[in-house]
SEBAGU-550972 format. One record per atom (N, C-alpha, C): x, y, z. Coordinates in steps of 0.02 Angstrom, whole numbers, plus 50000, padded with zeros to 5 digits. Layout:
<lumkes>
XYZ;...
</lumkes>
This chain:
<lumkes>
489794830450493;490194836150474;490604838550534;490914844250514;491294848650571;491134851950620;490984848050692;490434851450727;490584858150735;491354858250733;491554867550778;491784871650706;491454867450651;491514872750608;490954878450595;491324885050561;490844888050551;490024891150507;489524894050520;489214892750474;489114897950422;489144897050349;489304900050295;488554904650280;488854911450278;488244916850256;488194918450196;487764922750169;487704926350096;487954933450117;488014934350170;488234941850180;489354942850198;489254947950204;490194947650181;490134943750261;490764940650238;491044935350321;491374939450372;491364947150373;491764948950426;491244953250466;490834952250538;490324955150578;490454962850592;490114965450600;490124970950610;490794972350682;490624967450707;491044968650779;491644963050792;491824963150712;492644959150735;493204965050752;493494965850790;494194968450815;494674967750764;494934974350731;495254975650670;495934971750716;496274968250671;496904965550705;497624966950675;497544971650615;498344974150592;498214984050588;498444985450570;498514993650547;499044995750531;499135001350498;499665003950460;499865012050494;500335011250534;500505016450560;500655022650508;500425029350507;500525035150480;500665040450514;501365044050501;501515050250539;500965055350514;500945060750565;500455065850553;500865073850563;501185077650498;501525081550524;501335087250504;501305094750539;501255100450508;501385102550443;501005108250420;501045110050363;501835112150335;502285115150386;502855119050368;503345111950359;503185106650409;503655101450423;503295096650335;503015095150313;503035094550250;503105097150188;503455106150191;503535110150161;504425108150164;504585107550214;505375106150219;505595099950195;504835094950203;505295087850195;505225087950086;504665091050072;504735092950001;505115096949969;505625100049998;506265103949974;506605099250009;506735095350054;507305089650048;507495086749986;506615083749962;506605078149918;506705083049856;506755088349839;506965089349769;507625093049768;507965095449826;508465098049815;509065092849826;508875086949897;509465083449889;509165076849886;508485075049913;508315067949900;508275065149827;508335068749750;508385068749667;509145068049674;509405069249733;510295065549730;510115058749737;509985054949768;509955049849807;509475045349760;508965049849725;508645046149682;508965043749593;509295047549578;509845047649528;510205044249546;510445038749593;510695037549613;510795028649597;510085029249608;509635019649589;509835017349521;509585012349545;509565006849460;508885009149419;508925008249357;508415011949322;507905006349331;508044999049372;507744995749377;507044995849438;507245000149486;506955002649556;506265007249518;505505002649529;505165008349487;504875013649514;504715011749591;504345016149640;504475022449652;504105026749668;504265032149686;504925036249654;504865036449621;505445041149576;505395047649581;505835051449584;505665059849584;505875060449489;505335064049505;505255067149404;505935070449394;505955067649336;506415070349309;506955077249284;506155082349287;506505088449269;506975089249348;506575086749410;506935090849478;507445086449467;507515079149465;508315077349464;508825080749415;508575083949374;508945088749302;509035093949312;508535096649374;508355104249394;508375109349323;507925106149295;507815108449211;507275115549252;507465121549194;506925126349214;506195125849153;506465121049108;506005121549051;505245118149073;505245113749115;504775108649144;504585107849180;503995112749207;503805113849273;502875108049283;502935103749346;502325100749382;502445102249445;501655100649465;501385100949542;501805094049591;501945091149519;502135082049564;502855082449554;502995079349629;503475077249645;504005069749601;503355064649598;503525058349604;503275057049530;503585051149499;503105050449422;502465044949451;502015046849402;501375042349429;501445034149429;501235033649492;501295025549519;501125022749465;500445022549416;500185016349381;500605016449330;501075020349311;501415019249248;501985015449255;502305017949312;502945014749339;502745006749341;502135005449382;501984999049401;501824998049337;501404998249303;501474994549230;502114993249179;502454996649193;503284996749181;503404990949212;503614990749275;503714985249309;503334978649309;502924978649287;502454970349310;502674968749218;502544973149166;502444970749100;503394971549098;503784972749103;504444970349097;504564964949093;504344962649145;504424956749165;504184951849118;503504951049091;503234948949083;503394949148990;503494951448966;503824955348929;504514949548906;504744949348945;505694944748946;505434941248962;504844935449009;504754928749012;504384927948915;504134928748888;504094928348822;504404929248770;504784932048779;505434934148715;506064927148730;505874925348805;506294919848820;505934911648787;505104911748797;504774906148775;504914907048687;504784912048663;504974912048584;505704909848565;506264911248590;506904907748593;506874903448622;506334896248639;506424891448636;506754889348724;506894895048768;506864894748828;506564891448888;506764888548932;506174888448995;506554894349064;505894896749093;506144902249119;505864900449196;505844902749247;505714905849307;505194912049334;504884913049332;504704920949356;504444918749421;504894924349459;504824923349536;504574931049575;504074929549620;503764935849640;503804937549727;504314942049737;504244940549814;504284948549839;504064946549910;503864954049971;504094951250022;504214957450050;504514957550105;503864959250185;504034957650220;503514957850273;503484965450315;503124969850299;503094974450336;503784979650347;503954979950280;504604984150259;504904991350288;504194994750295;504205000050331;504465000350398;504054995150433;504274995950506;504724990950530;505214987350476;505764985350505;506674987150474;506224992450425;506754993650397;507225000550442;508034999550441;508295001550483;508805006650460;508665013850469;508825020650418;509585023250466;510295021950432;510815025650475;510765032750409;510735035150482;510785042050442;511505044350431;511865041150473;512605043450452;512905040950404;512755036850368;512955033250299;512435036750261;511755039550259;511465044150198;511885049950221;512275052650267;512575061050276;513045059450224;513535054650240;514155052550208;514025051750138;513375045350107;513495048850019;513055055250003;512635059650036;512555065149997;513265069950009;513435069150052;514185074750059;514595075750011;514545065449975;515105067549919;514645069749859;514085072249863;513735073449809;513385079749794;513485081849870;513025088249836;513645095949849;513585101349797;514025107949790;514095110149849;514835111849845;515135117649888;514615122549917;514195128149911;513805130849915;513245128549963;512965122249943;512345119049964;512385115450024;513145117550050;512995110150105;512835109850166;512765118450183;512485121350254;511705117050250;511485119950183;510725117050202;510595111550198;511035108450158;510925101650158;510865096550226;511385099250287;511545098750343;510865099250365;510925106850366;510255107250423;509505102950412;509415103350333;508915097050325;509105090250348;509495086950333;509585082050352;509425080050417;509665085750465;509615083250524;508965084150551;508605089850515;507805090250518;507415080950517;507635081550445;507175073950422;507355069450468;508215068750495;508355063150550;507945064050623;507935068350646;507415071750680;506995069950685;506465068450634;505665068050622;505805060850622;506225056750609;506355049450603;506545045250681;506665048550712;506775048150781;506365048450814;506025055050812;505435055850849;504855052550846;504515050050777;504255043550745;504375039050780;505035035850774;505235028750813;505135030250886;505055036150918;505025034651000;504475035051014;503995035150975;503215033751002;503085025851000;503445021950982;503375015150986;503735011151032;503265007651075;503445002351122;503814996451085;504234991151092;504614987451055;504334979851107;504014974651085;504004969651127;504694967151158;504884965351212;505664963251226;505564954651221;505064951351214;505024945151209;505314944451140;505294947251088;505414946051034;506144951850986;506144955051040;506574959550987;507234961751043;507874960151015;508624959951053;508964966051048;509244969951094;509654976751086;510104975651034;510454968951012;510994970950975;510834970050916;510194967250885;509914967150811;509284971750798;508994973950863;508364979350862;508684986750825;509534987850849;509654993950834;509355000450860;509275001750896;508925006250912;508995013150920;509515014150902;510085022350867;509685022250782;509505017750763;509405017650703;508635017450684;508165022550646;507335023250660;507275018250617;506495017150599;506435012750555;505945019450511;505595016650455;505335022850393;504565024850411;504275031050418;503885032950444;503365034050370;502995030750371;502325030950323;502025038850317;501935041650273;501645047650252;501975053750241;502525052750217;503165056250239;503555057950162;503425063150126;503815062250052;504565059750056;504805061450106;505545061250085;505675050150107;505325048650145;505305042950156;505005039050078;504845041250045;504785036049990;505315036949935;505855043349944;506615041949936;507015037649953;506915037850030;507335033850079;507175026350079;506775026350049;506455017550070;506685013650042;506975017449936;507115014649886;507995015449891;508215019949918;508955021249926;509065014549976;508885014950040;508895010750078;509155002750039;508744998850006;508684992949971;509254993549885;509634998249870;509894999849838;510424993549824;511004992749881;511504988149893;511174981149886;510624978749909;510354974749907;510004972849826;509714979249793;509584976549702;510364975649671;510824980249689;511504980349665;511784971049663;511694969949726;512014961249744;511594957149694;510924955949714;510614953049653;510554953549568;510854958549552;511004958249497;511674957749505;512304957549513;513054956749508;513124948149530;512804945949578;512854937849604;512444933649559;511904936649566;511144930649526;511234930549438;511364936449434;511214939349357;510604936949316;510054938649351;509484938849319;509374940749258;508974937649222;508744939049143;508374945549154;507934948149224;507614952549222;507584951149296;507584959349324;507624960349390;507224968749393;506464968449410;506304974649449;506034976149508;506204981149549;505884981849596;505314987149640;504974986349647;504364990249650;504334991149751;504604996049783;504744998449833;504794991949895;504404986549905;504454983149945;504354973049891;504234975149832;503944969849809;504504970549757;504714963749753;505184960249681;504794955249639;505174956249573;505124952649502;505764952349486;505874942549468;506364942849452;506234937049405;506624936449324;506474930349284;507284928449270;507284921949307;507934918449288;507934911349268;508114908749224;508544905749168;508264897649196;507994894749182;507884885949218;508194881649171;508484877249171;508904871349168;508464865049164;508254859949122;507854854049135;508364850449167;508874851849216;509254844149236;509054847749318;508774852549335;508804855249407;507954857749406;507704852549408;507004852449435;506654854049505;506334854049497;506164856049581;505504851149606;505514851049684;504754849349707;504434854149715;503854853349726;503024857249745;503314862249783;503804861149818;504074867649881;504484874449848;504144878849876;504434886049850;505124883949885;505184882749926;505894883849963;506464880549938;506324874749909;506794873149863;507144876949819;506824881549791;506834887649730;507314893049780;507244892849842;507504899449879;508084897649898;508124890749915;508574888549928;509104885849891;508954885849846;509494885549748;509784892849733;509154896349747;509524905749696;509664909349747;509334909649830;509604915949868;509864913749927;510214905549933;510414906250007;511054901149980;511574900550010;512244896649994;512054889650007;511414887450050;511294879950067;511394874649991;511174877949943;511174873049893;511314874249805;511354881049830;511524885149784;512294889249769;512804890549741;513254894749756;513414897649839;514064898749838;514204903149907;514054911049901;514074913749826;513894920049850;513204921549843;512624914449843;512134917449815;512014916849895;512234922049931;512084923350007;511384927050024;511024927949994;510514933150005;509884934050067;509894925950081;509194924550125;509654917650168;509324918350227;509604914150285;509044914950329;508884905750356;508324907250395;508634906550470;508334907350525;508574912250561;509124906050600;509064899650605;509554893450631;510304896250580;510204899750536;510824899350495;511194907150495;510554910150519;510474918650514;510884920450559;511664921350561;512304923250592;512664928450567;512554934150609;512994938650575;513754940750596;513854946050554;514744944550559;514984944050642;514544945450675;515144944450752;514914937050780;514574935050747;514324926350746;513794928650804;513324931150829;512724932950858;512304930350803;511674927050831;511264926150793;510694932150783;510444932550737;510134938550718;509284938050736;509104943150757;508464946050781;507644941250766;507474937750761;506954934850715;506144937750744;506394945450732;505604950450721;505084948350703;505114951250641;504534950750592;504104947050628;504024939250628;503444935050642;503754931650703;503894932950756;504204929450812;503524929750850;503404922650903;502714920350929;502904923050977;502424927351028;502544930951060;502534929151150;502804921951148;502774919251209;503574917051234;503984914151165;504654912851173;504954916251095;504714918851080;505154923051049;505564919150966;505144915450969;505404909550914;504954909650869;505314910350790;504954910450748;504704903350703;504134904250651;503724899250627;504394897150581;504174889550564;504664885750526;504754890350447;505284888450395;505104890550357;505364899650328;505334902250386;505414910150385;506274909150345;506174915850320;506884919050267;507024926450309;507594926750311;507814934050333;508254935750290;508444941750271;509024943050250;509514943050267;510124940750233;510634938950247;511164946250272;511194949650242;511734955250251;511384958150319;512004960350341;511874962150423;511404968750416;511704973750379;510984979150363;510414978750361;510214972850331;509424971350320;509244966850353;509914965250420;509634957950464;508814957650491;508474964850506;507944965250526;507284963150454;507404962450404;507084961150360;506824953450334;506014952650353;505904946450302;505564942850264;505684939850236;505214938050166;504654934350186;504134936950154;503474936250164;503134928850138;503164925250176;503324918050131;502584918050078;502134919550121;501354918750088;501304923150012;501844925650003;501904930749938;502264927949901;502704923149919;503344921649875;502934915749818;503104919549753;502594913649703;503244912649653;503214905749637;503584904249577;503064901249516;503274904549463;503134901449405;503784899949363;503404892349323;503874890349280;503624889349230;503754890749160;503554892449114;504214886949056;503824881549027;504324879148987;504134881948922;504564881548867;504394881848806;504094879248762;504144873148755;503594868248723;503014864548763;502824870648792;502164867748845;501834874548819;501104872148820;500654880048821;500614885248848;500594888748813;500784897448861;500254898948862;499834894948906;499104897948941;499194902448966;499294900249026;499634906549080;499944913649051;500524912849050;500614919349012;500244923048968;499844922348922;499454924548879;498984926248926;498534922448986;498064924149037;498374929949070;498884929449099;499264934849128;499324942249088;499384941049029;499434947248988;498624948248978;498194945048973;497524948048933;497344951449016;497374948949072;497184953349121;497654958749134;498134961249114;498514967049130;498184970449077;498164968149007;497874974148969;497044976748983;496874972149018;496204971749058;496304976849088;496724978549155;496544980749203;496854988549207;497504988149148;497594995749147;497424998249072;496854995449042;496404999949029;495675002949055;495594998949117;495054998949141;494655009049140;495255010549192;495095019149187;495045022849127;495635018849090;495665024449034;494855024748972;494665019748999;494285017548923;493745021948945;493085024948888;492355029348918;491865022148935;491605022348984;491195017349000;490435019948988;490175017148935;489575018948900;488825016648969;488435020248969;487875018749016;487675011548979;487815007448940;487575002648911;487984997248942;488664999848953;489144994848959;489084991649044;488814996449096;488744995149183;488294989049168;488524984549216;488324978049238;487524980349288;486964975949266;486394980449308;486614973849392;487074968249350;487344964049435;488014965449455;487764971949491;488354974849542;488854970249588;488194966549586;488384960849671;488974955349648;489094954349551;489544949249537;490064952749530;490104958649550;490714961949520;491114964049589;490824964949642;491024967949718;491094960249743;490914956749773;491114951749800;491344947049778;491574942449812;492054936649782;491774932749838;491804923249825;491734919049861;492244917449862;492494916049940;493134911749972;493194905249973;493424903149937;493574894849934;494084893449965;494224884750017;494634883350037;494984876950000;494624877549940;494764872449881;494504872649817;494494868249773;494224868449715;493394872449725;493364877649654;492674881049657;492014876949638;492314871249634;491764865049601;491364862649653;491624864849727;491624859949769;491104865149818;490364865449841;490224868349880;490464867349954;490644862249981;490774862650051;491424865550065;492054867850000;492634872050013;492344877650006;491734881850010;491424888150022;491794891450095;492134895050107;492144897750157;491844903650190;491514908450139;491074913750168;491144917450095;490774925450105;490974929450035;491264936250082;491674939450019;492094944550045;491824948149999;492174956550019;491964961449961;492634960449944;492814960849860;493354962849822;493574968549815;493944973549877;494024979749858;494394983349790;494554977949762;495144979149693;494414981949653;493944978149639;493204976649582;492894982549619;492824984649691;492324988649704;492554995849694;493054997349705;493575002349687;493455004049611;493664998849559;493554999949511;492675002649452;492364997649504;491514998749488;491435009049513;491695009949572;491555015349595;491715018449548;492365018949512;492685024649490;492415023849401;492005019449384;491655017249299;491125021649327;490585020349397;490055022249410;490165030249393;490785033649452;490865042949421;490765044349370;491405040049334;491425041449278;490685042549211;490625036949224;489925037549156;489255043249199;489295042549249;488815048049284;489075055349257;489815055349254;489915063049236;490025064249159;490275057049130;490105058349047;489675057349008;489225053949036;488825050348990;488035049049017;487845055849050;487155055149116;487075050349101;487355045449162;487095037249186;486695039049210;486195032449190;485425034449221;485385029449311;485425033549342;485485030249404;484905022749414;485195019949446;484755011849457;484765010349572;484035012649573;484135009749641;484385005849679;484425001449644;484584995249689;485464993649667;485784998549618;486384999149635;486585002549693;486215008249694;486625012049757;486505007449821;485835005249821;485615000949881;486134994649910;486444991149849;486964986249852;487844990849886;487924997749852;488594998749853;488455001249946;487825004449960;487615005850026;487675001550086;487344993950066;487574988650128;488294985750129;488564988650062;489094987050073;489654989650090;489504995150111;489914998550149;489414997850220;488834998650238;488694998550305;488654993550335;489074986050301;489164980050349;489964979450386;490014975050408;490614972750439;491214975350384;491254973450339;491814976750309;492044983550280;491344988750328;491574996450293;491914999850346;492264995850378;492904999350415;493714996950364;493544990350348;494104990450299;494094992650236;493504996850198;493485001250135;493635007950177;493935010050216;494085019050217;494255020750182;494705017450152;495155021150100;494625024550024;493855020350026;493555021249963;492895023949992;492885027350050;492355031650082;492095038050050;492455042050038;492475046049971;492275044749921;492475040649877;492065037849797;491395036149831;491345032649863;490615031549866;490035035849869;490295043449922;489925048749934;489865052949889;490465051449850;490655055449804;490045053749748;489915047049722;489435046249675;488785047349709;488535046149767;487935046749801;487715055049799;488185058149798;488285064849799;487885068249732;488345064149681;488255067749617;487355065149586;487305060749636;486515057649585;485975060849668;486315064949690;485785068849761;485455062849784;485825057549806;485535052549843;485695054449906;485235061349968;485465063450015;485295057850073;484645053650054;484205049350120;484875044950119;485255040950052;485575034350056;486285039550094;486355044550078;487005047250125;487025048650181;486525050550218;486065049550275;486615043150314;486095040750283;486005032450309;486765028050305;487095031450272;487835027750267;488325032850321;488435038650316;488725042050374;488465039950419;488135039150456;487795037550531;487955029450534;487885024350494;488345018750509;488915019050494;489565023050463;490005023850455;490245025950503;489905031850551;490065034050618;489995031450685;489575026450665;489495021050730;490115015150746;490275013350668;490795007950653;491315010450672;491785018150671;492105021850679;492255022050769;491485024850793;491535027850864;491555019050899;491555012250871;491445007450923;492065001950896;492505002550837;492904999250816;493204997450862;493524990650889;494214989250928;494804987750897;495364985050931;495674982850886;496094979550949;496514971850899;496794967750948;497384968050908;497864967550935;498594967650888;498744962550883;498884959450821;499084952250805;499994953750795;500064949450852;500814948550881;501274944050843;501094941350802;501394936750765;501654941450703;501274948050683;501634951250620;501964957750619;501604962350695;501754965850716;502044963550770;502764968150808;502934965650871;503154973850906;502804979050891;502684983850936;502084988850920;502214993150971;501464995950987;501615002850999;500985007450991;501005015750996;501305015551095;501505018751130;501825018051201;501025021351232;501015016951275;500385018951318;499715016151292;499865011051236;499455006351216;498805009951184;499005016651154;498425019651135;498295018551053;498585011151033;498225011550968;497385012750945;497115009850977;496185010450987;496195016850982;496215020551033;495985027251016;496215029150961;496805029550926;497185032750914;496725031250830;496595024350826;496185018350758;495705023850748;495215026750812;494595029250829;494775033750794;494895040050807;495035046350808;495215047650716;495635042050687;495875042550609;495525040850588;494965037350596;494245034950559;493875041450570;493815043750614;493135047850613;493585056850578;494125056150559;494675061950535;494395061250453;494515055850441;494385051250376;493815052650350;493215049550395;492455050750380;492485057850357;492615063250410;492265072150412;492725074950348;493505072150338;493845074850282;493455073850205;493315066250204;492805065150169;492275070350139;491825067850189;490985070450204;491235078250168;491685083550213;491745089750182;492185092050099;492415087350080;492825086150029;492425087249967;491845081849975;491375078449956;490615084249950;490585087549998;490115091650004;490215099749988;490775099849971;491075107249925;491035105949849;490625102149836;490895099349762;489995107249754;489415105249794;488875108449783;488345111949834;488325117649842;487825121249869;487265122849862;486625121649881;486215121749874;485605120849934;484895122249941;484515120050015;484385115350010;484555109749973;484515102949986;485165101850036;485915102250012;486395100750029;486305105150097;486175109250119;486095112650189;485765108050218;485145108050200;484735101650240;485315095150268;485435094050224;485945087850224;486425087650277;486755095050271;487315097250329;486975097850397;486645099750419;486175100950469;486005092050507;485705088950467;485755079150475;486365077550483;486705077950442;487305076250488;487745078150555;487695085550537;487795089150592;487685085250665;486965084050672;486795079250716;486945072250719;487125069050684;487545062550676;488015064950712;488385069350711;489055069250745;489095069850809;488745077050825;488575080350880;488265075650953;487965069250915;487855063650977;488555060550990;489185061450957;489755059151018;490125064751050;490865064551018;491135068951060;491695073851012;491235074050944;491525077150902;491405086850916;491885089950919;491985097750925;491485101250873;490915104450879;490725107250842;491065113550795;491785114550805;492115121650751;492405115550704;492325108050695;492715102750664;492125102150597;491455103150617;491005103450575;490635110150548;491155115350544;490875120350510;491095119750426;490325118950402;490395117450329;490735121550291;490345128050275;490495133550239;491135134950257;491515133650315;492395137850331;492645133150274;492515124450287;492875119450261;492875121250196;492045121550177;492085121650108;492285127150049;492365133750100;492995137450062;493765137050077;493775132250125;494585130550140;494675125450078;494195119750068;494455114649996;494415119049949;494085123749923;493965126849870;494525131449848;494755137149900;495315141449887;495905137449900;496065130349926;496805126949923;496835122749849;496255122149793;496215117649772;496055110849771;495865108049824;495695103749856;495225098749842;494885101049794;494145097149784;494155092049731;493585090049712;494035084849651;493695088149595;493985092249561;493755095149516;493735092549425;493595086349450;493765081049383;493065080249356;492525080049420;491935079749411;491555085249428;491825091849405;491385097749418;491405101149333;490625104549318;490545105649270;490805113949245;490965117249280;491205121649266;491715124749349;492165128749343;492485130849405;491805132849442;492025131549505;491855129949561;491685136149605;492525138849579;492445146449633;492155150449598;491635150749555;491155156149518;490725156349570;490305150049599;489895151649657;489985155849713;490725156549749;490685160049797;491305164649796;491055171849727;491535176149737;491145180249774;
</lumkes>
């Protein structure tokens, strides 16, 4: 066998002490400075959003504020993601079948872009220029002064980041120009305005049977021909519909970077994935073609083609549709205490194959499935709060190591649901026991920056701390979130144990005052009051 290969566990394949190697940068801004950027987004960013193709599904501002209707008042800004995205994936999906019933063969092509956020490149003087011609006489003082607020906060964002110079050139880095700052309402305006010109070209050049786009990710189903076949290679396909090599001259869209010349004949920037020794990127890579989006590029490991003939079986498709109706009914449906799987463990993990599943020696390790565990969590609330699920030990015991192994630094995001159900069935020993390894994983995480996808850094190289500090923000937001739901001398007890979990590093003891927190979630609204049996603030008038 493979002497320097590795050896295959039953436990998830990532050690407690691997060095996180990507992260997702998030601005962190005051309360007033997200009070302003949410009167941006409904007074002039519902310009900008009115603006799109009805095809753009992401982040939309609701409708009444683009109407500024007084009849139709919500708390939300944006229409809800899962609907939009179900809009978008079943469109699609939707027109590849109406095309197989007309006797069609079709295309459906699925592609992303690599790290959109932080290479995408925002002139604010071309967004001043079209809201100017758009928004009233009256409005345009403030419109001004916001603007230059939000450009502001977009600037200041971009100058906390170091830029590698091995890999990134003054005259394609741009650097008058920010790139889009994660956590930011008015940035999930800007992200979709941004890419606007770019859905505009693809539908006016390509003319897709169906074209949507979902903020960084495309669907597109176009038209196949039996005389223009293809090989096994995606790139063939990219190189027919979005680049002039073999396809049309205006189907200009993608250029890899030997071809990637922009108008002053400079060759253009090759970011994204440039090796961080000469500055040269992996074979294969797509950039965008238009000089605006020269910093932009396609994610090759995402780019999937399907081809779908007509007088061939519509396995696939039909598979494709029974798991969408699968998966967005998953929440909606009541999950009966009869219906929970008593084998947790087939539903959270997945085995990694590096080949056929027939084959034990393509075993590569097991992972947790955060899509399945996410979903188990949120069946588990659920029937606990409709339907007294009768709790089962050795579930919680399973959802417990699985968050206190190697991979419960990459579930933060589902730290909450978990406490959240441990909570509701007073499993205080198993919450115990999961904060205090949650806080260890937190206080000892490293992290190595993988230079090949990222090519800059927080200035002063303080991502680690910086990793540190948003984990253990995460954990206590949590933990107190979570622990306003109920009062009682059990739950004191509880606070008090943890208390001391914390108090052995170098956490501020006014950061863990329960009772302030837990009437700060309570009087902001804050709590998740989906799973509380009657209001909340009856307890502490």
């Amino acid at each position: 066998g493979d002497v320097n290969g590795k050896i295959v566990s039953n436990s998830p394949s990532l050690p407690a002490n691997t060095p996180v190697k990507n992260i997702q940068y998030q601005i962190e801004l005051p309360i007033i400075a997200n009070i302003l950027g949410t009167l941006w987004v409904m007074e002039f960013g519902s310009i900008l959003d009115g603006m799109l193709i009805d095809n753009c599904f992401a982040n939309r501002v609701k409708s009444y504020i683009r109407e500024k209707s007084q009849h139709s008042i919500s708390p939300f800004l944006f229409e809800p993601y899962f609907k939009k995205y179900e809009s978008w994936r079943d469109g699609a999906l939707n027109v590849v079948q109406q095309q197989l019933e007309a006797k069609k063969d079709v295309l459906l092509i699925s592609l992303d872009i690599k790290s959109y956020y932080y290479y995408a490149r925002i002139d604010f003087a071309e967004l001043k220029k079209v809201l100017a011609g758009k928004v009233k006489k009256d409005q345009r003082e403030t419109c001004e002064i916001l603007n230059k607020f939000i450009e502001d906060v977009y600037n200041r964002y971009y100058g906390l980041f170091s830029f590698d110079t091995a890999s990134t050139k003054t005259d394609s880095a741009n650097p008058d120009f920010p790139m889009i700052p994660i956590g930011f309402a008015p940035s999930m305006v800007i992200a979709n305005w941004y890419l606007d010109e770019f859905d505009r070209k693809i539908q006016s050049d390509l003319h897709p049977i169906y074209y949507g786009r979902y903020v960084d990710d495309f669907l597109l189903v176009l038209p196949h021909y039996r005389d223009k076949e293809f090989s096994e290679k995606v790139t063939d396909v990219i190189d027919t519909y979005f680049t002039s090599t073999k396809g049309f001259p205006h189907y200009d869209f993608f250029r890899t970077p030997q071809n990637a010349n922009n108008a002053d004949g400079k060759t253009q920037n090759p970011t994204p994935n440039a090796d961080s020794e000469n500055g040269m990127t992996q074979q294969n890579e797509y950039f965008f073609a238009q000089k605006k989006y020269q910093h932009l590029c396609v994610q090759m490991e995402k780019f999937k083609v399907y081809l779908f003939k007509h007088d061939e079986a519509q396995t696939i498709i039909n598979k494709f549709r029974r798991e969408i109706q699968h998966n967005s009914s998953e929440f909606r449906l009541l999950v009966g205490k009869d219906q929970m799987s008593e084998h947790i463990d087939d539903d959270i993990y997945k085995i990694d194959y590096s080949d056929t599943i027939n084959k034990i020696r393509s075993i590569n390790g097991i992972d947790i499935d955060k899509f399945m565990l996410s979903k188990t969590l949120s069946k588990l609330i659920y029937a606990s709060i409709e339907n007294s699920y009768k709790e089962r030990a050795h579930i919680f015991q399973t959802l417990v190591n699985a968050f206190s192994s190697g991979p419960g630094i990459d579930l933060f995001t589902l730290w909450e649901k978990v406490l959240t159900l441990l909570f509701i069935h007073r499993r205080y020993d198993d919450i115990k026991k999961l904060i205090c390894k949650l806080h260890e994983l937190s206080d000892t995480v490293s992290f190595e920056r993988n230079e090949s996808e990222i090519s800059f850094h927080l200035r002063n190289n303080e991502d680690e701390s910086v990793l540190r500090n948003t984990l253990m923000q995460t954990l206590t937001g949590a933990i107190m979130r979570v622990f306003a739901l109920r009062k009682d001398r059990d739950v004191t007890e509880l606070e008090s144990c943890v208390k001391q979990i914390f108090l052995t590093g170098d956490m501020d003891d006014q950061k863990l005052q329960f009772d302030a927190n837990r009437r700060n979630f309570i009087n902001s609204q804050m709590i998740n009051s989906k799973i509380t049996r009657a209001p909340i603030q009856i307890s502490f008038q």
